[in-house]
N, C-alpha and C positions, 0 to 999 in steps of 0.2 A: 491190106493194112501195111503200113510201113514201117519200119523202125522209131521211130519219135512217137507214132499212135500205139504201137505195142511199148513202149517206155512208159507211154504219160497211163496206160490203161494199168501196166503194174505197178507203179506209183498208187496210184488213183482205190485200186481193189487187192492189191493184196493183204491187207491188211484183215476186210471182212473177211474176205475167202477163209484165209489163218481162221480167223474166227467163227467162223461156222464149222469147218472143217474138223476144231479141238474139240468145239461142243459135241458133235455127232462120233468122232471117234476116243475122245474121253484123253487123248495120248498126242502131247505136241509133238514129239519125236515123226510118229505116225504124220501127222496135221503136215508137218513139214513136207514129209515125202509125198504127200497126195498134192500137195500145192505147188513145189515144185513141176510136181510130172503133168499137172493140167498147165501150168505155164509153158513148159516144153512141147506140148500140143498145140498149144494155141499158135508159139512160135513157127511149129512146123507146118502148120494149118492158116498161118496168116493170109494167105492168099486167097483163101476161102473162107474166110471170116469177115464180114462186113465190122467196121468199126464202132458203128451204130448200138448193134447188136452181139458183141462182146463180153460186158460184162453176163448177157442170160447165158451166152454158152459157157464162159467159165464156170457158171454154176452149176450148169445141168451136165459140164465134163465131171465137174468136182462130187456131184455127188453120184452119180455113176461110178466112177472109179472109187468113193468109198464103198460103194455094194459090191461092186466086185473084189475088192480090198478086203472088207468082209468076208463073202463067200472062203476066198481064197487061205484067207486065214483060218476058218472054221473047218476047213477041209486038211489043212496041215495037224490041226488040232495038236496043239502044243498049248503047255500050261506055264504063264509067267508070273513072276510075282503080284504084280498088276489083276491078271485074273481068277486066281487065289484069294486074293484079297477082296475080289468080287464077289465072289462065291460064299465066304463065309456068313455066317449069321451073325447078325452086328444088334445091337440095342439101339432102340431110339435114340436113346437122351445121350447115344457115343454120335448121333449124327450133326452136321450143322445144317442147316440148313441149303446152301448149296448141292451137298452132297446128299439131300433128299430130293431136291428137283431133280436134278443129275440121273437120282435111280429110279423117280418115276419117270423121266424119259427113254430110260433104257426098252422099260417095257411095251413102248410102242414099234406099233410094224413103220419098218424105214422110213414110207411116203409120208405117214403121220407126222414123224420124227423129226424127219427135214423141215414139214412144214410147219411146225412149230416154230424151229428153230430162222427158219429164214424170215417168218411174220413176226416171233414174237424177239427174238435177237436183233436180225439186219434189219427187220420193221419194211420189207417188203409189202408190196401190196398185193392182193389177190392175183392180178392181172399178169402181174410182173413172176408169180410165184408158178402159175399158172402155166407161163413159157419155160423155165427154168426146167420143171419137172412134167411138162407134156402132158397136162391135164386142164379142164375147164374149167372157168372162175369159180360155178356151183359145185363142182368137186371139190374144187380145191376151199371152199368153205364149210361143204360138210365133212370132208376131213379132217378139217382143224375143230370142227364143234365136236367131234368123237374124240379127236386125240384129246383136248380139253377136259373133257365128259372123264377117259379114262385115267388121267390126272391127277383129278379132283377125285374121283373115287378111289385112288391108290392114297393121296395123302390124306384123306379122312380114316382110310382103314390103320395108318398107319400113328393115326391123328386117338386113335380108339384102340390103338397097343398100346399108345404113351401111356394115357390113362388106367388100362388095368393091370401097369408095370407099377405107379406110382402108386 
């Protein structure tokens, strides 16, 4: 890959990348640093990066480096306001709705998580989601029917506090 294809590809994708990247770590500060540092790989890596296939690796770098971004976070185990603020026990009718899809996505395991966010955000397709995160189209569909699954049964229970708050 050359300079003008690594230009025109961060033109082209940084903008999702940001965007998947805030959704799954919740912190653009964060988003930034992770999008940055898989640009910085790809730069370093351009010669071994087919241009074709570009954008799946920026996304299976980006979301690898959040898992381990995570990890690594979880292991310093430091408390910020940010997470504090997680933690606490909140009332429904204080949420908006955003920040109720938000907290039931928290509660999926990673690969659900991502693929959520990359089908139902970026509006990837199977195939495409499939390469990014090194699983088959039929995994990668009955993961998303469980992440789904476990969703809809987080905002119904939560759907069924409104009401015996009210």
């Amino acid at each position: 890959m050359n300079r003008k294809e690594y230009n025109t590809i961060v033109k082209t994708l940084s903008g999702r990348l940001f965007g998947y990247c805030v959704k799954y770590l919740q912190s653009k500060p964060d988003a930034d640093d992770i999008v940055q540092d898989v640009f910085e790989k790809l730069w370093n890596n351009r010669k071994k990066v087919d241009f074709e296939k570009s954008k799946s690796w920026l996304f299976t770098t980006a979301h690898n480096t959040m898992l381990n971004y995570i990890k690594r976070r979880n292991r310093i185990s430091y408390v910020d306001e940010v997470s504090s603020d997680d933690t606490q026990v909140c009332q429904i009718h204080q949420f908006e709705l955003k920040e109720i899809i938000n907290h039931s996505l928290e509660i999926l395991p990673p690969v659900q998580k991502s693929i959520i966010l990359l089908r139902d955000l970026e509006g990837y397709d199977y195939k495409e989601i499939g390469e990014i995160l090194e699983l088959s189209e039929s995994q990668v569909k009955v993961y998303l029917f469980r992440a789904r699954n476990k969703m809809k049964k987080r905002l119904k229970n939560l759907n069924m506090l409104e009401v015996k708050h009210a």
